[in-house]
LUMNU-63846 format. One record per residue (C-alpha): residue number from 1; residue in three letters; x, y, z. Coordinates in steps of 0.25 Angstrom, whole numbers, plus 2048, in hexadecimal, padded with zeros to 3 digits. Each point is the difference from the previous one (the first is absolute). Layout:
+-----+---------+-----+-----+-----+
! num ! residuo !  c1 !  c2 !  c3 !
+-----+---------+-----+-----+-----+
! NUM !     Ala !   X !   Y !   Z !
...
+-----+---------+-----+-----+-----+
//
This chain:
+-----+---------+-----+-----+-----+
! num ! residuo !  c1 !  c2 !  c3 !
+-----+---------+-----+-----+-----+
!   1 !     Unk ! 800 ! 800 ! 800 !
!   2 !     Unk ! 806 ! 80E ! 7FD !
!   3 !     Unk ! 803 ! 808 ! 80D !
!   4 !     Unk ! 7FB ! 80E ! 802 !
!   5 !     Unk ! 804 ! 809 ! 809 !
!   6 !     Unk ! 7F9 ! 80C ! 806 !
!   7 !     Unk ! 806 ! 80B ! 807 !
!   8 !     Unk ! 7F3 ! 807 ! 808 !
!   9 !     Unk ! 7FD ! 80A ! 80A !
!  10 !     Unk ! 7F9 ! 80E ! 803 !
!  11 !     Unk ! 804 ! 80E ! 7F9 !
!  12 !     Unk ! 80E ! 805 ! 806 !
!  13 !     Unk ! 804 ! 7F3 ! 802 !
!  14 !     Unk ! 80C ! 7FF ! 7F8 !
!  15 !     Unk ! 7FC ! 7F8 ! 7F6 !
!  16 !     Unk ! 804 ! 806 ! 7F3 !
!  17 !     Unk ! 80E ! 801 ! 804 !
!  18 !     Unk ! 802 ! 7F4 ! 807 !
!  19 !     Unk ! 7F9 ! 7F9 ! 7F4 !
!  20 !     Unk ! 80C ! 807 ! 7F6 !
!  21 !     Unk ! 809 ! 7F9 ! 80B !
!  22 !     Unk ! 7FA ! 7F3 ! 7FE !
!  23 !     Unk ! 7FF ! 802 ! 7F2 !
!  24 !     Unk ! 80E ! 803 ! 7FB !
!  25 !     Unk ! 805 ! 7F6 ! 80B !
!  26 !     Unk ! 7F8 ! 7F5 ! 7FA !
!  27 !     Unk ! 7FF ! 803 ! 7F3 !
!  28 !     Unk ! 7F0 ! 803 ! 7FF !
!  29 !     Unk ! 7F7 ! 808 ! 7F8 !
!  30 !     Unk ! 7F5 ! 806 ! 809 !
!  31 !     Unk ! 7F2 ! 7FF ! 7FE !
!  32 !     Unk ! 7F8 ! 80B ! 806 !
!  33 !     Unk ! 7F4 ! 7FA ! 80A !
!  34 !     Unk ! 7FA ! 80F ! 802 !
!  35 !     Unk ! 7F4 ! 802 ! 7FC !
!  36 !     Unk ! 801 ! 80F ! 800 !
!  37 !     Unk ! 80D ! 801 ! 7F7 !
!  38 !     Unk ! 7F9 ! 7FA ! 7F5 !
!  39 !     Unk ! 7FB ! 80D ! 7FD !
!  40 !     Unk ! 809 ! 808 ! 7F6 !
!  41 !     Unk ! 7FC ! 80E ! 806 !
!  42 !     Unk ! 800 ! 7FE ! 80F !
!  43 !     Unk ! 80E ! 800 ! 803 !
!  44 !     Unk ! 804 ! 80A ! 80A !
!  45 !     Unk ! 7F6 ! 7FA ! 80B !
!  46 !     Unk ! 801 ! 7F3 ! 7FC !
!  47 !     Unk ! 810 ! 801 ! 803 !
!  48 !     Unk ! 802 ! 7F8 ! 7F2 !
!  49 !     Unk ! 80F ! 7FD ! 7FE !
!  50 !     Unk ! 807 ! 809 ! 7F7 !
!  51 !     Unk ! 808 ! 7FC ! 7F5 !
!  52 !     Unk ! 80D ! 804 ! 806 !
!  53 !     Unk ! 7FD ! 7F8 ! 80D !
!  54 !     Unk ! 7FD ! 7F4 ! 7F7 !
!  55 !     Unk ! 810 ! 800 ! 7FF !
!  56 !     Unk ! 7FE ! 7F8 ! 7F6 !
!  57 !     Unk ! 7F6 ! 7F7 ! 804 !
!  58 !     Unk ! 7F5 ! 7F9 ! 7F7 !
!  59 !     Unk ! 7F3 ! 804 ! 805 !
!  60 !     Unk ! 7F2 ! 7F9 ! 7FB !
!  61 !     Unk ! 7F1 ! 804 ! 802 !
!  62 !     Unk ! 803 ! 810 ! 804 !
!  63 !     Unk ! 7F7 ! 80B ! 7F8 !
!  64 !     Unk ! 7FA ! 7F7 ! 7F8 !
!  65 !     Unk ! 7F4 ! 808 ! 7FE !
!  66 !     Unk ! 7F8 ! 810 ! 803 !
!  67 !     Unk ! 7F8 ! 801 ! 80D !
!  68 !     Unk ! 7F6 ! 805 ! 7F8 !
!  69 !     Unk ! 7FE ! 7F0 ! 7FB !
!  70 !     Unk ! 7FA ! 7F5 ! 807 !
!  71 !     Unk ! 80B ! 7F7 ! 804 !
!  72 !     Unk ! 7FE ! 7F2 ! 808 !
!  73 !     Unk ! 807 ! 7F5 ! 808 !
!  74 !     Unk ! 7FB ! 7F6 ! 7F5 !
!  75 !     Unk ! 807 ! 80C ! 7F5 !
!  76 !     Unk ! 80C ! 801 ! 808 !
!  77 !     Unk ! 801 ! 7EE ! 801 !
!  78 !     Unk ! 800 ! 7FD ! 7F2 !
!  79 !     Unk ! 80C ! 80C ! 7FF !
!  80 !     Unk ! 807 ! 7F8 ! 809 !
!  81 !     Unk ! 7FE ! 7F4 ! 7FA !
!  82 !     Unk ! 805 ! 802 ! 7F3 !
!  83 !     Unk ! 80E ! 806 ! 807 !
!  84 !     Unk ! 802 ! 7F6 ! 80B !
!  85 !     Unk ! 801 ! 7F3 ! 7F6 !
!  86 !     Unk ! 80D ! 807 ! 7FC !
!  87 !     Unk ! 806 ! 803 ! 80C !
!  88 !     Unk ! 807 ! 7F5 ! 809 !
!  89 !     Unk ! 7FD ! 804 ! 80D !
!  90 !     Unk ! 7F4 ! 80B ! 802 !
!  91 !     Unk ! 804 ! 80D ! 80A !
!  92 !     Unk ! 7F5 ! 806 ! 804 !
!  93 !     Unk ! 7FD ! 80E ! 807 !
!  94 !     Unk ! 7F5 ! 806 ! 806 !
!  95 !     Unk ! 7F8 ! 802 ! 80B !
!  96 !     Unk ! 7F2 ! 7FC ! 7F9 !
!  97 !     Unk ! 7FB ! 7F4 ! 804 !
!  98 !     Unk ! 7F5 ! 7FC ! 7F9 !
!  99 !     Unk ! 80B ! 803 ! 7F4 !
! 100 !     Unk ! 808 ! 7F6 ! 805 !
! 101 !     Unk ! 7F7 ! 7F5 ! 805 !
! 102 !     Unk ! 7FA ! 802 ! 7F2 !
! 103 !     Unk ! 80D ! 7FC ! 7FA !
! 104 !     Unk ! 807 ! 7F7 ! 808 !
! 105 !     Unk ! 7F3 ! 7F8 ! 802 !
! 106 !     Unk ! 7F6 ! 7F8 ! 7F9 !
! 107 !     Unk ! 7F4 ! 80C ! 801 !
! 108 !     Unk ! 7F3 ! 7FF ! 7FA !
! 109 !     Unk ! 7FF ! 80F ! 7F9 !
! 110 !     Unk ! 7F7 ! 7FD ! 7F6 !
! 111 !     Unk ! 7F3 ! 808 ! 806 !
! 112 !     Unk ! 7F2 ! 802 ! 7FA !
! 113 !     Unk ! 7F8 ! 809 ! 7F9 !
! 114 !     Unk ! 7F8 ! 80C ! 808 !
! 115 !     Unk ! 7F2 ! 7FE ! 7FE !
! 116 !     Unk ! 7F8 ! 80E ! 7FE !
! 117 !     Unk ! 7F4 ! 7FA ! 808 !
! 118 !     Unk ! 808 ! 7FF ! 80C !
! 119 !     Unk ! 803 ! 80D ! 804 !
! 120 !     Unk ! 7F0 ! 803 ! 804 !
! 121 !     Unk ! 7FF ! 7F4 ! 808 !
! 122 !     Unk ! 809 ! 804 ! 80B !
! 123 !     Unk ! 802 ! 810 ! 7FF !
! 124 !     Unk ! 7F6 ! 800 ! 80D !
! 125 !     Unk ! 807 ! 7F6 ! 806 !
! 126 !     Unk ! 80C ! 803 ! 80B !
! 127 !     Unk ! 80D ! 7FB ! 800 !
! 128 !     Unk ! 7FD ! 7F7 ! 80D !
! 129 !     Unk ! 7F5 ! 7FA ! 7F8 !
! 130 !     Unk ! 808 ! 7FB ! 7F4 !
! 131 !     Unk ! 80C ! 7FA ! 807 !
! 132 !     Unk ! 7F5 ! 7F9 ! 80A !
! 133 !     Unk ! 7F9 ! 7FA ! 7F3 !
! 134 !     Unk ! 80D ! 7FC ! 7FB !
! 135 !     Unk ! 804 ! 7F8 ! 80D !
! 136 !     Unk ! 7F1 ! 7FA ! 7FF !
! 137 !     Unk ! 805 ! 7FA ! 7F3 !
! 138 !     Unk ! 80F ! 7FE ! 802 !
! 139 !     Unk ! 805 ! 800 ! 80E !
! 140 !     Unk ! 80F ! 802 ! 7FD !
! 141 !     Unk ! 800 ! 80B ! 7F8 !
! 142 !     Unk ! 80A ! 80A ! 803 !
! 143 !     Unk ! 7FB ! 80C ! 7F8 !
! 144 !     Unk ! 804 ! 80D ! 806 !
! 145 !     Unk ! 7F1 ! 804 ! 806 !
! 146 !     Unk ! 806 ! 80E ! 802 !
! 147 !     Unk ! 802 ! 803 ! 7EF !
! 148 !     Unk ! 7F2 ! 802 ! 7FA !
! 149 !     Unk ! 806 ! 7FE ! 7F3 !
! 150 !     Unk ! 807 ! 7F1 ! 803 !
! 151 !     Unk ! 7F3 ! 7FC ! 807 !
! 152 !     Unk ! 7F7 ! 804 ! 7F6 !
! 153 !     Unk ! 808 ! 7F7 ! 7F6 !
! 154 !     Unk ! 800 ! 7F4 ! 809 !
! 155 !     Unk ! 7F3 ! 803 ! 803 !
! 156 !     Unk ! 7FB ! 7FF ! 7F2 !
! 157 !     Unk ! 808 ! 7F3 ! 7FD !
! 158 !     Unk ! 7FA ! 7F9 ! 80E !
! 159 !     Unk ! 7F3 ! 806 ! 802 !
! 160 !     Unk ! 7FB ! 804 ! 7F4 !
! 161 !     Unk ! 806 ! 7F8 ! 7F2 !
! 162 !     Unk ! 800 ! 7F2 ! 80C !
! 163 !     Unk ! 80E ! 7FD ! 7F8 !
! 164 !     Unk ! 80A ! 7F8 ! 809 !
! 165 !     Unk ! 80B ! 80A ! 804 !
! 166 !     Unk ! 80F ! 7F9 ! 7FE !
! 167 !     Unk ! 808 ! 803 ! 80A !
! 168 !     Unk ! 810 ! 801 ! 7FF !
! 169 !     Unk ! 808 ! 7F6 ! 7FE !
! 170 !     Unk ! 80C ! 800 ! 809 !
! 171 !     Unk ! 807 ! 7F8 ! 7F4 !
! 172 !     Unk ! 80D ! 806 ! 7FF !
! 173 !     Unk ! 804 ! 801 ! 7F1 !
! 174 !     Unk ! 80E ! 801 ! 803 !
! 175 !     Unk ! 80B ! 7FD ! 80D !
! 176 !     Unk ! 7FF ! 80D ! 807 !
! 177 !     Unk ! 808 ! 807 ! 80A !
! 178 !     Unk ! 7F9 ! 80E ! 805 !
! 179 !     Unk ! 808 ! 809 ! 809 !
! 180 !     Unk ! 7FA ! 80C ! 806 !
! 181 !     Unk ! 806 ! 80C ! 806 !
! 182 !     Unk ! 7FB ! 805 ! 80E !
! 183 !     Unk ! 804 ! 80E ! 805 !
! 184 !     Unk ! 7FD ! 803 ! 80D !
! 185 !     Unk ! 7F2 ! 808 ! 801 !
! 186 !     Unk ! 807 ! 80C ! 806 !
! 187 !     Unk ! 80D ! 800 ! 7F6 !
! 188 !     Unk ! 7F5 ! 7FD ! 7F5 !
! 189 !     Unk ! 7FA ! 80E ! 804 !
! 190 !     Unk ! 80D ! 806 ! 7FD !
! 191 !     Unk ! 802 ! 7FB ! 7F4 !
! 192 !     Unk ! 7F3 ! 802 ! 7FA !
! 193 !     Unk ! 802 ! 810 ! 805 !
! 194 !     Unk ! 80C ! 7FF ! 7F9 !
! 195 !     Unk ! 7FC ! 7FB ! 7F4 !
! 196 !     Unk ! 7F4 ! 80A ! 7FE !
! 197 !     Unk ! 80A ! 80B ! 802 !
! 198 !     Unk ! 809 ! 7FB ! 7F5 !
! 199 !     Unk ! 7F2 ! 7FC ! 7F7 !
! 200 !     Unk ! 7FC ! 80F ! 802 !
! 201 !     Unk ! 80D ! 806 ! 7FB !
! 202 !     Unk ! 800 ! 7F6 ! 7F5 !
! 203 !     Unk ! 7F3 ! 807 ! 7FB !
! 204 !     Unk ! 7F5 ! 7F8 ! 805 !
! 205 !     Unk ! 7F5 ! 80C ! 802 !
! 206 !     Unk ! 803 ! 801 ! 7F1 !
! 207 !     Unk ! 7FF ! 7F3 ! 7FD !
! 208 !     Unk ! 7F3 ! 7FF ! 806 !
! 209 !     Unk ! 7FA ! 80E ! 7F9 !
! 210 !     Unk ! 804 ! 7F9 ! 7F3 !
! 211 !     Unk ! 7F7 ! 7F5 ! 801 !
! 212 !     Unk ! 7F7 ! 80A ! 806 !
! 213 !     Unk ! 7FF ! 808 ! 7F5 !
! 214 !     Unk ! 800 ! 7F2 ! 7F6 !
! 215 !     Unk ! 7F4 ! 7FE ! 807 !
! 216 !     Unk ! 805 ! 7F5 ! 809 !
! 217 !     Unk ! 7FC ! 7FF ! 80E !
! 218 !     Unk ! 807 ! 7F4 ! 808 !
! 219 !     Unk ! 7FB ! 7FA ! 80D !
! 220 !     Unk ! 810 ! 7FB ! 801 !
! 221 !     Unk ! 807 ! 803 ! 80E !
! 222 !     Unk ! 807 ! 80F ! 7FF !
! 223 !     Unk ! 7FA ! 801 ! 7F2 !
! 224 !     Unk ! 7F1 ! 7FF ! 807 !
! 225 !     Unk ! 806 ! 80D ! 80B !
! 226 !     Unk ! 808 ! 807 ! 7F7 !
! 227 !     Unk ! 7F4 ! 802 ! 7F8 !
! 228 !     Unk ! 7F7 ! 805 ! 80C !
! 229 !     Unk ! 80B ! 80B ! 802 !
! 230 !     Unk ! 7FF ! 804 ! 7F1 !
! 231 !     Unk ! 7F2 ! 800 ! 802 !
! 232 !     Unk ! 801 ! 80A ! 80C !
! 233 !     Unk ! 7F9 ! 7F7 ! 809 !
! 234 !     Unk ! 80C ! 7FC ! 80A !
! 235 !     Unk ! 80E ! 807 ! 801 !
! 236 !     Unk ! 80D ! 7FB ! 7FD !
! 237 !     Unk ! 802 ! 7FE ! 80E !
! 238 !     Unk ! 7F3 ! 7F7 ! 803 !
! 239 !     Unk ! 805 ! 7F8 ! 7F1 !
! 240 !     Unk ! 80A ! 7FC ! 804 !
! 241 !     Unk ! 7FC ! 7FB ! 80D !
! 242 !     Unk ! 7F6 ! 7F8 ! 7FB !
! 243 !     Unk ! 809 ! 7FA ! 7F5 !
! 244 !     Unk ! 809 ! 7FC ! 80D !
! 245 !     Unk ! 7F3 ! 7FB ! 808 !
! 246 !     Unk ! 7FB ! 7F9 ! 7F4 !
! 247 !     Unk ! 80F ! 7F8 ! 7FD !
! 248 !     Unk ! 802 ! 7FC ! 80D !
! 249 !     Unk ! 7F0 ! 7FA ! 800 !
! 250 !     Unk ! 806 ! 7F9 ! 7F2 !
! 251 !     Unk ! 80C ! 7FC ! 807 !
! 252 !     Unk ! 7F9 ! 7F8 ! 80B !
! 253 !     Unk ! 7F6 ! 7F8 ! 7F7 !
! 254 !     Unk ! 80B ! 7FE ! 7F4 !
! 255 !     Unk ! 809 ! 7F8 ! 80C !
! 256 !     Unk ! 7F3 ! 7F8 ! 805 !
! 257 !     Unk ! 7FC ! 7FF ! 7F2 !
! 258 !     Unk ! 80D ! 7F8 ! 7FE !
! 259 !     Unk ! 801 ! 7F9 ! 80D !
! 260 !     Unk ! 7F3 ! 7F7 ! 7FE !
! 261 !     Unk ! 802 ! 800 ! 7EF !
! 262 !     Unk ! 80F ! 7FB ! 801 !
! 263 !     Unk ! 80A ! 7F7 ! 803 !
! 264 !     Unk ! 808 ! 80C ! 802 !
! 265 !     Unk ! 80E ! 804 ! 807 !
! 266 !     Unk ! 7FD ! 80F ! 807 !
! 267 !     Unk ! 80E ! 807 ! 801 !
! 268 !     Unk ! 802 ! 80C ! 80A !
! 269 !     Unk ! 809 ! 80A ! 7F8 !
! 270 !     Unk ! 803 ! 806 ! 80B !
! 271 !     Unk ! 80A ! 7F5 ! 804 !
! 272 !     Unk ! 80F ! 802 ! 7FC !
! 273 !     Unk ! 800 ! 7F3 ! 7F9 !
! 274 !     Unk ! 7F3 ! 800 ! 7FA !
! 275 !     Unk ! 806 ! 7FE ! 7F1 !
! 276 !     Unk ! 808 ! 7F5 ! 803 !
! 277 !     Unk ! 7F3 ! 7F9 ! 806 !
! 278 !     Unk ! 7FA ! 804 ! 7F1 !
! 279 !     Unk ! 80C ! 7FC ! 7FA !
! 280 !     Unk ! 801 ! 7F1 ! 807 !
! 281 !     Unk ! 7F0 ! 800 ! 7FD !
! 282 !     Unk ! 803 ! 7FF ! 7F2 !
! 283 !     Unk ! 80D ! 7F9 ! 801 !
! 284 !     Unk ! 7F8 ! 7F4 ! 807 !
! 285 !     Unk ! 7F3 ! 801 ! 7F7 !
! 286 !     Unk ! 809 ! 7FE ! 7F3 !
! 287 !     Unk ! 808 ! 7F6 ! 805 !
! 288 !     Unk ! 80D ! 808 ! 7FF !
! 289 !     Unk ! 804 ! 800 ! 80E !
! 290 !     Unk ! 802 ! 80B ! 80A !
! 291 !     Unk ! 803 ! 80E ! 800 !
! 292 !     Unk ! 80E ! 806 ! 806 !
! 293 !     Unk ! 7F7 ! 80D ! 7FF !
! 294 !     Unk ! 807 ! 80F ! 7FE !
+-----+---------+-----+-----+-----+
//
């Protein structure tokens, strides 16, 4: 089975450099596993590696299309899959987990057609109803009951069209090794206050009023704030404590997120030797032994 690697973990972790690290060390090509970067205009808050810090570095499945164009998990799996039959070993990078369970596991992403009658059947109904006609018909379900939209969806497919709803197959497709970076919650606050600092003077407000003026309105962490301050309906000061609020909220539920979807191997990188625990990771996974680290 061919092996894949993914290196994980929140924003302001550290993985685009360490992933360069990993990648020239090994002789990888990455393969972005964020589903923001996909988009070709959001570059500035999405942190997108720039060709320079590439050094050199192949890089798949980043800008592949405008924000203004639908893109999905089902779009962004068949792109990988016509790279990944070339490619040895697979490296992937990204914090998006549904991204890589989608790739790295055998996951139904085939969906169903919305029917137009459906939407007046339930437009009375609350959110707490739906979810509890769901459990009524499937017990285990695990739809968010807090996203009108998901539920909505599953609740057409259980409830309303009777189909028998597949769940995930936690078939891996290939031998995988997942490492994710942890940061400390109260260094991880500093680094995100860092990073918006350095976003800001990049031109981030500009790249927002861009796609404000394109007609383009993101509901995307620090896109989503950036845009109530163009707006005039928060200051600068309240954005950008909400874009820290709302990373850190991400943070937590992209660590559990991982704990209970993964085999994974969480790395502090606040430890001095943290790379050479990553490094003899690897070393062990592909069978070349361990690392004498740096």
């Amino acid at each position: 089975m061919k092996k894949a690697i993914l290196l994980a973990g929140a924003t302001s972790s550290g993985k685009t450099k360490l992933s360069i690290e990993i990648a020239k060390k090994y002789g990888f090509e990455v393969i972005n596993c964020d589903s923001v970067q996909v988009y070709s205009d959001l570059n500035i808050g999405s942190m997108k590696i720039s060709e320079s810090e590439m050094e050199g570095v192949k890089h798949h499945l980043l800008s592949l299309v405008s924000s203004k164009e639908k893109y999905s998990v089902a779009d962004f799996k068949i792109k990988f899959l016509e790279i990944e039959k070339n490619l040895e070993t697979l490296f992937l990078v990204g914090g998006s987990g549904l991204y890589a369970k989608a790739l790295l596991f055998s996951y139904d992403l085939k969906g169903t057609p919305h029917d137009i009658n459906y939407s007046n059947v339930v437009k009375d109904k609350s959110s707490d109803i739906l979810f509890e006609e769901i459990l009524a018909i499937d017990p285990f379900n695990k739809v968010d009951s807090k996203n009108r939209i998901r539920l909505e969806r599953m609740h057409e497919r259980v409830v309303f069209r009777k189909e028998i709803v597949p769940k995930v197959k936690n078939t891996p497709n290939f031998d995988n090794l997942v490492i994710y970076l942890d940061v400390p919650r109260d260094i991880l606050k500093e680094r995100l206050e860092k990073r918006l600092e350095e976003q800001l003077k990049l031109g981030f407000i500009d790249e927002v009023k861009s796609l404000k003026d394109n007609g383009t309105s993101l509901n995307i962490i620090g896109y989503r704030e950036i845009g109530l301050y163009l707006n005039n309906e928060i200051s600068l000061d309240s954005s950008k404590e909400r874009i820290i609020k709302s990373s850190m909220r991400l943070a937590k539920k992209q660590k559990t997120w991982f704990k209970n979807q993964f085999d994974c191997s969480i790395i502090n990188v606040c430890e001095n030797n943290f790379k050479i625990k990553v490094y003899n990771l690897i070393d062990t996974f592909l069978g070349i032994g361990e690392s004498e680290g740096e």
